[in-house]
C-alpha positions in Angstrom: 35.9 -10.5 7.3 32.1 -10.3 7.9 30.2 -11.2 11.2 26.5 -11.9 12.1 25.6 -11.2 15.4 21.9 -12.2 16.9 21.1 -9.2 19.5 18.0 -9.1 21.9 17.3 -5.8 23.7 14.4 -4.1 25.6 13.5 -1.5 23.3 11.1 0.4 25.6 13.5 2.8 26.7 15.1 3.8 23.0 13.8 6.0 19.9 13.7 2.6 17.6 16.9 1.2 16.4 18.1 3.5 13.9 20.5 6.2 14.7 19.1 9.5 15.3 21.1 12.5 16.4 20.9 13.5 19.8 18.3 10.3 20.7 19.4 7.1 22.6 19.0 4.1 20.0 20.0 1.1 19.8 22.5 0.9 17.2 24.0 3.4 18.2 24.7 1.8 21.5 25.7 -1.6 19.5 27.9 0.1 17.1 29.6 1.8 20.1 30.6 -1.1 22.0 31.6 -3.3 18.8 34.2 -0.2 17.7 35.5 -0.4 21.3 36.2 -4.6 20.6 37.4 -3.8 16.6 39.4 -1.0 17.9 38.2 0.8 14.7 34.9 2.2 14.0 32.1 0.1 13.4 28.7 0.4 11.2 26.0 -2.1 11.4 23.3 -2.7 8.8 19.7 -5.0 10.4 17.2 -6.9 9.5 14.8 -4.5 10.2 14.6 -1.3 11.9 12.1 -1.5 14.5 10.4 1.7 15.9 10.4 3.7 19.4 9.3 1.3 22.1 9.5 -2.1 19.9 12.0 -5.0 21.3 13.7 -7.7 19.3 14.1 -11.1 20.5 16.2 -12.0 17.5 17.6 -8.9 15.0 20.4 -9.9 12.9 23.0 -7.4 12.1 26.2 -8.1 10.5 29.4 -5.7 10.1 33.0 -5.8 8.2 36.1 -5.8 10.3 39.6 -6.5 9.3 40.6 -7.3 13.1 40.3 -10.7 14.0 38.8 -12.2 17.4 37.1 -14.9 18.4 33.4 -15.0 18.2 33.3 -15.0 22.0 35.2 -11.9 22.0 32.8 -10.5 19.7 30.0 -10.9 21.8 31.7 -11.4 25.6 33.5 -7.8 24.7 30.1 -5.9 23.2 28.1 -7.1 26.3 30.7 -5.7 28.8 29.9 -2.0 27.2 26.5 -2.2 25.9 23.3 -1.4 28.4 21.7 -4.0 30.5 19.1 -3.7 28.3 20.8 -4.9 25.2 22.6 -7.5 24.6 24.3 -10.1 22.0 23.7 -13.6 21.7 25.7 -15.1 19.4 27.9 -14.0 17.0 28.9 -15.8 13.3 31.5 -15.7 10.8 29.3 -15.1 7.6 30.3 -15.0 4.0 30.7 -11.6 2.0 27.9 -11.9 0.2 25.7 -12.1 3.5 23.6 -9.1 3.8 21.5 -9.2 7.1 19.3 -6.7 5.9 18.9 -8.5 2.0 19.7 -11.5 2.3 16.7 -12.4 4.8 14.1 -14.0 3.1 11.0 -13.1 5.4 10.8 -12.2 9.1 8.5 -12.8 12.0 6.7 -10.5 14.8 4.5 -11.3 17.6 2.6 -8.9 18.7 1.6 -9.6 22.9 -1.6 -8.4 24.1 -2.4 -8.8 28.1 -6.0 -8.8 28.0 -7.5 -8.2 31.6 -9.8 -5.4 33.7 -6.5 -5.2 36.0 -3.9 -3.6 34.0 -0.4 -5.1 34.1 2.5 -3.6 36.5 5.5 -6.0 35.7 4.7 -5.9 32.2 3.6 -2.6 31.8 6.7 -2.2 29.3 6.5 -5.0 27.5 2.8 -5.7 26.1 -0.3 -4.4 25.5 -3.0 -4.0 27.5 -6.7 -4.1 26.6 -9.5 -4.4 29.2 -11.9 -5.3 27.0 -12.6 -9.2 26.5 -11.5 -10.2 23.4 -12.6 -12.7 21.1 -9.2 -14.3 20.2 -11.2 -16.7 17.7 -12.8 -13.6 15.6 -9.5 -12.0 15.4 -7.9 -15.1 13.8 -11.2 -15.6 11.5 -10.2 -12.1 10.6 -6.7 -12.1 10.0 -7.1 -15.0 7.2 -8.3 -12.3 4.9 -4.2 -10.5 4.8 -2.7 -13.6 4.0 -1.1 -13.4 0.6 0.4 -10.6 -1.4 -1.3 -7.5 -1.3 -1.9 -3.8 -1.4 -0.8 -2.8 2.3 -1.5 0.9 2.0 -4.5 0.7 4.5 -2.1 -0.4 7.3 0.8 2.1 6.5 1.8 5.3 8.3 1.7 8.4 6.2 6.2 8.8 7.4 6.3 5.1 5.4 9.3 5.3 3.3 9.1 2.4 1.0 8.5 2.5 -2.9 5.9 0.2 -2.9 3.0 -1.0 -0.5 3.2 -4.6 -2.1 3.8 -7.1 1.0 3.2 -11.0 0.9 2.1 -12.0 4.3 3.1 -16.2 4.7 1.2 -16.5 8.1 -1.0 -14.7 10.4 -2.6 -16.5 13.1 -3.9 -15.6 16.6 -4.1 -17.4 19.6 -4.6 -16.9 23.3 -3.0 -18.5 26.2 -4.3 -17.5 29.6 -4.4 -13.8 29.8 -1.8 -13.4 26.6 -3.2 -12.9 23.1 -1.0 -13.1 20.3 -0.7 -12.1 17.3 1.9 -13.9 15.1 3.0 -12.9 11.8 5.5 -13.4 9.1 6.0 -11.7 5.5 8.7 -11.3 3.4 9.3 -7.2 4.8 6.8 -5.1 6.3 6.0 -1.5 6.2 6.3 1.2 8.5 3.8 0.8 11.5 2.4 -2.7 9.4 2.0 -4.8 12.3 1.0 -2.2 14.9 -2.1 -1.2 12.6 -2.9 -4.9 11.7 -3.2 -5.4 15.4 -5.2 -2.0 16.0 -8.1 -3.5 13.4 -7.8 -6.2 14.7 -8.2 -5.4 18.7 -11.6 -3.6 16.9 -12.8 -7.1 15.6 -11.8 -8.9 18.8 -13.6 -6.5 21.1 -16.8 -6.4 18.8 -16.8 -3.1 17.9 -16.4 -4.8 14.0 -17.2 -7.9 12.2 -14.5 -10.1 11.2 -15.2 -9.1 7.7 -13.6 -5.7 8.8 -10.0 -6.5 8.3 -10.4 -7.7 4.3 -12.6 -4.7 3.3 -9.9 -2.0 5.4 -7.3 -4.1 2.8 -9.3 -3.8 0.0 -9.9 -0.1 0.7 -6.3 0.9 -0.1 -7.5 4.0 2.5 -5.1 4.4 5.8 -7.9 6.3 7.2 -10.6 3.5 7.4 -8.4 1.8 9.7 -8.3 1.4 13.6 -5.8 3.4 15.8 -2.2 2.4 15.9 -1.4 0.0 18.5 1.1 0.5 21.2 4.6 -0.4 20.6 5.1 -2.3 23.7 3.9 -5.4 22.8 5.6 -5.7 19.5 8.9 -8.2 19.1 10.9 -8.8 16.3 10.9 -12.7 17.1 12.6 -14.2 13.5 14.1 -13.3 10.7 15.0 -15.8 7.7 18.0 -16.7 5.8 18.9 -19.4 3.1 20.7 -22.5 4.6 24.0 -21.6 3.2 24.7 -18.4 5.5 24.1 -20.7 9.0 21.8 -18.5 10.6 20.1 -21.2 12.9 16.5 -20.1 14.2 16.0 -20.1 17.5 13.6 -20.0 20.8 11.1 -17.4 19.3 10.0 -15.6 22.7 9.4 -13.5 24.1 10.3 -15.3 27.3 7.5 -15.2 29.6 5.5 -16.5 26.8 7.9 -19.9 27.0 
């Protein structure tokens, strides 16, 4: 049988989800502790395979197993191994032709920005800071110009693996409350470093240093090297990812929590 599971972890201490010989990860921890529940090995496939320092809120994963237990098993057994800084949420019994990874039909990142002179100490880890004032309003103004399908190749690392740079972007707002700017943004898939180098542009428009007219012509270049730098990884969550009705992946709180 196939089960979903909904996992949350604090990625600030891995090297990005995917396995990597000889670094900590995340699925490998996951995998781990659901083989030690299946009493078999386990492979997972995700959503999306977030990089070094990046936390998820909501990744899906699912996995085949031909041992049953109880969904509370699933997920009361994986938590008992995995890190305290990981942990499932909820697991589902999924049809076979659910593929967490393409069967999602868009998903969502926020990206968290503490903006204040006095950096942050409790949430040193988990967002990222800019002492500069920024103009929250420019930086939405701006971001209307990457809605849509486009050309992403200005906002892709040179490691990106994917065939194309084509990526429709459904939303992309920004909004500030108190000392928290963030950036919210959902397309279909995203590239390698996608949201980290919308946000660097972006951070440039908001503290002045370019016009909100910046962010289109970067797009329109085509040319990674007109961008801004990349932004951190702390402040970037995998908030959402989006199935058809007919799997029963319910959405949920979208986080990250001291934003609720």
């Amino acid at each position: 049988m196939r089960i979903a599971l909904k996992i949350e972890y604090d990625g600030s201490q891995y090297h990005g989800w995917q396995t990597q010989q000889g670094l900590r990860t995340v699925q490998s921890h996951v995998e781990e502790a659901l083989s030690k529940v299946a009493n078999h090995a386990i492979e997972i496939v995700c959503a999306g395979r977030t990089d070094t320092g990046v936390h998820a809120n909501n990744q899906i994963v699912h996995f085949d197993t031909d041992n049953h237990r109880s969904l509370r098993a699933w997920v009361n057994g994986a938590n008992s191994s995995l890190p305290k800084d990981v942990s499932v949420r909820h697991a589902f019994n999924v049809s076979d032709d659910f593929n967490a990874r393409f069967s999602a039909t868009a998903r969502r990142y926020r990206y968290v920005i503490f903006n204040s002179q006095i950096r942050p100490a409790l949430l040193r880890s988990h967002v990222s800071w800019q002492f500069r004032h920024l103009d929250h309003s420019a930086m939405h103004q701006a971001a209307q110009g990457l809605i849509g399908e486009h050309d992403f190749t200005s906002f892709r690392s040179i490691e990106c693996q994917s065939k194309t740079p084509l990526r429709d972007v459904r939303m992309l707002k920004v909004t500030r409350t108190g000392n928290f700017i963030i950036i919210d943004i959902i397309a279909n898939a995203f590239l390698h470093h996608m949201v980290r180098n919308i946000a660097g542009v972006l951070i440039s428009i908001g503290s002045g240093k370019q016009a909100p007219t910046h962010a289109a012509e970067v797009l329109e270049a085509k040319d990674r090297r007109l961008g801004a730098e990349t932004a951190s990884p702390y402040g970037l969550y995998l908030v959402g990812v989006t199935y058809p009705e007919q799997f029963g992946i319910p959405q949920e709180s979208l986080g990250p929590w001291f934003l609720i």
